[in-house]
C-alpha positions as CSV (number, residue, x, y, z in Angstrom):
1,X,18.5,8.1,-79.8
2,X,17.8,7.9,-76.1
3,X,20.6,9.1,-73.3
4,X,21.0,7.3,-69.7
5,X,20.6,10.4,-67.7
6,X,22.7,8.5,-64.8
7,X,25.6,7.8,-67.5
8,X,29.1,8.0,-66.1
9,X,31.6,10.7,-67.3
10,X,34.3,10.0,-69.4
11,X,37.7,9.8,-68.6
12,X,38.4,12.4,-70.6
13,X,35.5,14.9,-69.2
14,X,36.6,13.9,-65.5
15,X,40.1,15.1,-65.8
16,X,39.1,18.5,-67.3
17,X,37.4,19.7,-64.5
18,X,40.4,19.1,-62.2
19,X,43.0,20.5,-59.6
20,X,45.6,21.4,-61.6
21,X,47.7,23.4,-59.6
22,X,47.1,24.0,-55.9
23,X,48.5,27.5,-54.0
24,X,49.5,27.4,-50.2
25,X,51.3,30.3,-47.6
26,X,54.1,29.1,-46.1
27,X,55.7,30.8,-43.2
28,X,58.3,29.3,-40.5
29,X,57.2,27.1,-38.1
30,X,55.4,23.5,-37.1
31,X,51.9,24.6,-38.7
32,X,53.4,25.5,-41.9
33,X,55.5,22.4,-42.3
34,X,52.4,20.3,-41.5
35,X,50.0,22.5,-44.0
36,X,53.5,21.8,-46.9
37,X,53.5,18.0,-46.1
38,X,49.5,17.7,-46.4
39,X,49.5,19.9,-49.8
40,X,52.4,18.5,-50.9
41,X,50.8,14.6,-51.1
42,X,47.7,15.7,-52.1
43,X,49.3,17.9,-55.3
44,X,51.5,14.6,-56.1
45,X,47.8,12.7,-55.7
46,X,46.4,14.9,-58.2
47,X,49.2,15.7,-60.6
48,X,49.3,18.5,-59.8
49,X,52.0,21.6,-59.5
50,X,52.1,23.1,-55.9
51,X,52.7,27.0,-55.7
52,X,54.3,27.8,-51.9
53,X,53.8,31.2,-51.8
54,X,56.1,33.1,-48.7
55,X,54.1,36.5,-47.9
56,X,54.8,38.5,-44.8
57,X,55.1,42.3,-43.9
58,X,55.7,44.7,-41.3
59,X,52.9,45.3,-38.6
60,X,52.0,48.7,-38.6
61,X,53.2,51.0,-35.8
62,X,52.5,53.9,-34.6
63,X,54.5,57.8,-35.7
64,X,57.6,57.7,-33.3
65,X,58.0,60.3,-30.7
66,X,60.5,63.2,-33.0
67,X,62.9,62.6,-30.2
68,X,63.4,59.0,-30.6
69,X,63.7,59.1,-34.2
70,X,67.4,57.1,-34.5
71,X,65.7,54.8,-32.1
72,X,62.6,54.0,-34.4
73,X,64.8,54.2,-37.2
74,X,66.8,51.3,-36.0
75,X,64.1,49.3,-35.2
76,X,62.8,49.9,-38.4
77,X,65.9,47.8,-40.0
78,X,65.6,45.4,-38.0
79,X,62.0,44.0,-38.6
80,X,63.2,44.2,-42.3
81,X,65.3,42.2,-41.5
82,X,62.9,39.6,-39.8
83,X,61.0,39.7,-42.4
84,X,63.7,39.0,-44.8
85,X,64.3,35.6,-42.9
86,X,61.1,34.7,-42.6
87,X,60.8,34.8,-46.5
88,X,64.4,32.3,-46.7
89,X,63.3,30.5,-43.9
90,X,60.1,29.8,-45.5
91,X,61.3,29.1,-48.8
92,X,63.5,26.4,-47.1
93,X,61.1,24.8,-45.1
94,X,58.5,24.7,-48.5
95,X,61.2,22.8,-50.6
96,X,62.2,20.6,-47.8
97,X,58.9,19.5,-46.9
98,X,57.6,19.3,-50.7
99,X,60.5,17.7,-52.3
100,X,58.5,14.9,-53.7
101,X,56.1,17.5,-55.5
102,X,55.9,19.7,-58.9
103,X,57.0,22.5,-57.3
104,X,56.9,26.7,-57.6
105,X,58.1,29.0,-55.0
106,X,56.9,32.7,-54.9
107,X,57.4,35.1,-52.3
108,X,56.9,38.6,-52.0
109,X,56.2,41.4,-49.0
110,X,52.8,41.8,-48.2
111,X,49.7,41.1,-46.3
112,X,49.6,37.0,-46.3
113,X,45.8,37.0,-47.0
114,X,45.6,39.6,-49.7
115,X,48.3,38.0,-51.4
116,X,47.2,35.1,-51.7
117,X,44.0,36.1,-52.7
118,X,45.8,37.8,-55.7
119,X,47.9,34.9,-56.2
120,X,44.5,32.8,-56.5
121,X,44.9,33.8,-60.4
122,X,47.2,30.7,-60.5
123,X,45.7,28.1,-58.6
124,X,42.4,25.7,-58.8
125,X,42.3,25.2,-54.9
126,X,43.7,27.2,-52.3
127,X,45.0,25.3,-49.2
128,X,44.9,26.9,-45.2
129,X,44.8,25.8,-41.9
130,X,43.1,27.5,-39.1
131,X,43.9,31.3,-38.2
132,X,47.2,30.8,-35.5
133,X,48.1,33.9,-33.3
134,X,50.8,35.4,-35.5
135,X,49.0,38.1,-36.7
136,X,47.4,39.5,-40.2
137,X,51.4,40.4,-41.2
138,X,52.2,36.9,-40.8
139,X,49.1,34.5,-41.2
140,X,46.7,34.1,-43.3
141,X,42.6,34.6,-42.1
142,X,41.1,31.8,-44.3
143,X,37.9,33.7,-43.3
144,X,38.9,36.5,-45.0
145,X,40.4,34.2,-47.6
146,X,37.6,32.2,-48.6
147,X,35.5,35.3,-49.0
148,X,38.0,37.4,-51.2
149,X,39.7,34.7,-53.4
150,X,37.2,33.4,-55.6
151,X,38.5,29.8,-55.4
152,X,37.4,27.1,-53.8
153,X,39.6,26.7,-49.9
154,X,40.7,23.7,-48.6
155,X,41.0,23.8,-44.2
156,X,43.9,21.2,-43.6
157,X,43.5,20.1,-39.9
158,X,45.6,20.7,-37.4
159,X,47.8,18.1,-36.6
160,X,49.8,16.7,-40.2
161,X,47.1,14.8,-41.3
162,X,47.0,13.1,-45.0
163,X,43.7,13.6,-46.9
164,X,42.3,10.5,-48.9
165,X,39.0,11.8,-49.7
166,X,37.8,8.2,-50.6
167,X,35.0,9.4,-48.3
168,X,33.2,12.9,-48.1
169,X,30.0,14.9,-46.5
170,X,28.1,17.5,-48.0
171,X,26.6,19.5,-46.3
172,X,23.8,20.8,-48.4
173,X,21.7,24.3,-47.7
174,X,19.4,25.0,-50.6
175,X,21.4,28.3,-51.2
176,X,24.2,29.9,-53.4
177,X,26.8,29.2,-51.6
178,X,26.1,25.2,-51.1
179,X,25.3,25.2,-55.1
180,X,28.9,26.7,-55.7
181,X,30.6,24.6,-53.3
182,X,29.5,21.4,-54.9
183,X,30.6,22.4,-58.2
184,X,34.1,23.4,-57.4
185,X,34.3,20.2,-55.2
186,X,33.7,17.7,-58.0
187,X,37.2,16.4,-58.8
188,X,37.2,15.7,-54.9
189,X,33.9,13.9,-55.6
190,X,34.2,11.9,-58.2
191,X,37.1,10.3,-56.8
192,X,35.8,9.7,-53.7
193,X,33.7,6.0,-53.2
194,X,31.2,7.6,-51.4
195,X,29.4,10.8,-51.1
196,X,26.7,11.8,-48.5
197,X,25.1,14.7,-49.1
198,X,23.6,16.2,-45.6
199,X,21.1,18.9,-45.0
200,X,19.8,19.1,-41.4
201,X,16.3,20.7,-41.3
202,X,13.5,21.0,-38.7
203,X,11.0,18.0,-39.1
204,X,8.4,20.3,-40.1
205,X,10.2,20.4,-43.4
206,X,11.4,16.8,-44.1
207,X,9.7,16.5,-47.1
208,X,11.3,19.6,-49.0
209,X,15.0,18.9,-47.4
210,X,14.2,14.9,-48.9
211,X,13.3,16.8,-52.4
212,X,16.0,19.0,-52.5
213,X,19.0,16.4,-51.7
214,X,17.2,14.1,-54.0
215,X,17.9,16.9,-57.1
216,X,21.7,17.1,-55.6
217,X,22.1,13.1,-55.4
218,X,20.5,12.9,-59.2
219,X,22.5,15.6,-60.5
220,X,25.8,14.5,-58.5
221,X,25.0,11.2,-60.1
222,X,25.1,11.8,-63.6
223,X,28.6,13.4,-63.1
224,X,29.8,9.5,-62.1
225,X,29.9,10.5,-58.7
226,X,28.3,7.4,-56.1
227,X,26.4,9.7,-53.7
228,X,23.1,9.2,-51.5
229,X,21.3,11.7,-49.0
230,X,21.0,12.2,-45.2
231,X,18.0,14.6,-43.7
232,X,19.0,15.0,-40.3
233,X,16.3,16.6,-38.1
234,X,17.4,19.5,-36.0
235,X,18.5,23.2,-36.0
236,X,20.5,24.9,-38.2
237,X,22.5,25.8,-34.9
238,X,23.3,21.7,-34.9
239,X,24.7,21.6,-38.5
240,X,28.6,21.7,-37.4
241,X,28.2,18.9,-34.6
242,X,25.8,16.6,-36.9
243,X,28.3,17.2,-39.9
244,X,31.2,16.1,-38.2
245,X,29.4,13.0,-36.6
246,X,28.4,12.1,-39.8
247,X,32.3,12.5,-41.2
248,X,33.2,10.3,-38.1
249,X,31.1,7.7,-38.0
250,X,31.3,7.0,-42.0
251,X,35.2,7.4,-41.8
252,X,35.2,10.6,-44.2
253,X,37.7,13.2,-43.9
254,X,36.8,15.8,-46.0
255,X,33.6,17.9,-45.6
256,X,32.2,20.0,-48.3
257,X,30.3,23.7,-47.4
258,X,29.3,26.9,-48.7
259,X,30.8,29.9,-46.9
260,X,28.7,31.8,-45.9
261,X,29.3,35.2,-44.8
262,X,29.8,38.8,-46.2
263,X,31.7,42.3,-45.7
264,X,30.3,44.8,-42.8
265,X,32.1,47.7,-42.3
266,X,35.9,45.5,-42.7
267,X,34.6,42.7,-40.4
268,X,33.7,39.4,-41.7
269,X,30.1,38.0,-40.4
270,X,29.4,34.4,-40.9
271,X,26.8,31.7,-40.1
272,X,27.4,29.6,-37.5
273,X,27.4,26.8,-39.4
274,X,31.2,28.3,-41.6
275,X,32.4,29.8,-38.3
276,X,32.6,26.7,-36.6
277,X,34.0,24.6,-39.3
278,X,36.3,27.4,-40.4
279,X,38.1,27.6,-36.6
280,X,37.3,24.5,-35.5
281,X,37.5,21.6,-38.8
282,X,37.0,17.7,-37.3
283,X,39.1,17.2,-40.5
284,X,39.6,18.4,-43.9
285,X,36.6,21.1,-44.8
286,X,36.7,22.2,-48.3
287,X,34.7,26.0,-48.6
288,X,33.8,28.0,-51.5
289,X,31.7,31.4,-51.7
């Protein structure tokens, strides 16, 4: 017996790869209740249970002056109890803009970032917005993030916006990272009624960038999921800009990428391409490493 290589998945196979449960930080304030409402629809879109997690800390400060020990000590108290009503006010803002959602609230004091990373034990899909100026005590770095969680990391835009996902770019480097990225984006995929997968390559190498995104397109394909190439000619330097026209002018909102960076001495280095996309998304940018 002969198998179509191009066959659809079954319903069945579709929905075990899936988002089951998605994890977000939630901290008071505007860009919070915007990141709640955007997970919120999407988990109710997927089925899926919605983890707020509440994780802030004290910044660390430097050994008081001996003399002005009551002083310090006083202070002391009082940024514990800041932080205590960040956590409540948090947890208050998570099930008032969730309400509509399969919902879990944890909350705990610690680093946002590494706590979530730890917390990534629960979740399928991890969901951020970009870095605000509230420090690592209160925010989380999704650079840091998508580097240490081991799940894939979902960039909500600024701005409240719903994701649909009907349409989504890939933007396709023949390397680790972009391999990983479209695996843990297929439930995104085969949702969505389109897929363009993007690689943007000097002209000198058309006909390998056509080759590779022809493998991705075939191998997308016999997942169920409708896809079809773009080589764009142009520098690696152009990848954020091309990528985003793309999304625009095909109506997509969600762009998928490797992240692409690594440890040096604490500080997080990364390509051009994830830097810009990871402070600066058009729209929704999904990132795994």
């Amino acid at each position: 017996m002969t198998l179509t290589q191009d066959r659809p998945t079954t319903d069945a196979a579709t929905s075990a790869a899936d988002f089951r449960c998605l994890l977000v930080h939630v901290e008071p304030g505007l860009a919070a209740t915007h990141r709640v409402v955007a997970a919120a629809a999407l988990a109710r879109s997927l089925d899926a249970r919605l983890i707020g997690l509440g994780a802030e800390t004290l910044d660390p400060f430097p050994a008081p002056d001996p003399m002005a020990g009551y002083g310090a000590g006083e202070w002391l108290v009082l940024m514990q109890e800041q932080v205590t009503n960040d956590l409540q006010s948090a947890e208050e803002g998570f099930r008032r803009d969730a309400a509509e959602a399969d919902t879990e609230w944890r909350s705990v004091q610690d680093y946002p970032t590494r706590a979530m990373a730890r917390l990534a034990r629960a979740a399928d899909l991890l969901v951020v917005s970009p870095r605000n100026r509230a420090g690592a005590a209160r925010a989380v770095d999704p650079a840091e993030l998508v580097l240490t969680a081991g799940r894939p990391v979902l960039m909500a835009p600024e701005g409240g916006r719903h994701f649909r996902g009907k349409t989504v770019v890939v933007g396709w480097k023949d390397a680790r990272e972009a391999r990983r990225a479209v695996a843990d984006a297929l439930p995104f995929l085969r949702r969505a009624d389109e897929v363009l997968v993007q690689t943007v390559r000097p002209r000198d190498e058309t006909d390998s960038a056509q080759s590779e995104t022809a493998d991705v397109v075939a191998a997308l394909k016999r997942h169920g999921v409708q896809a079809r190439a773009i080589v764009s000619p142009g520098h690696v330097d152009d990848a954020p800009e091309l990528l985003a026209k793309t999304a625009h002018n095909a109506g997509a909102d969600l762009i998928v990428v490797g992240g692409y960076g690594h440890s040096r001495a604490r500080e997080w280095v990364f390509g051009g391409v994830t830097d810009v996309l990871i402070h600066n998304p058009p729209c929704f940018v999904l990132f795994s490493h």
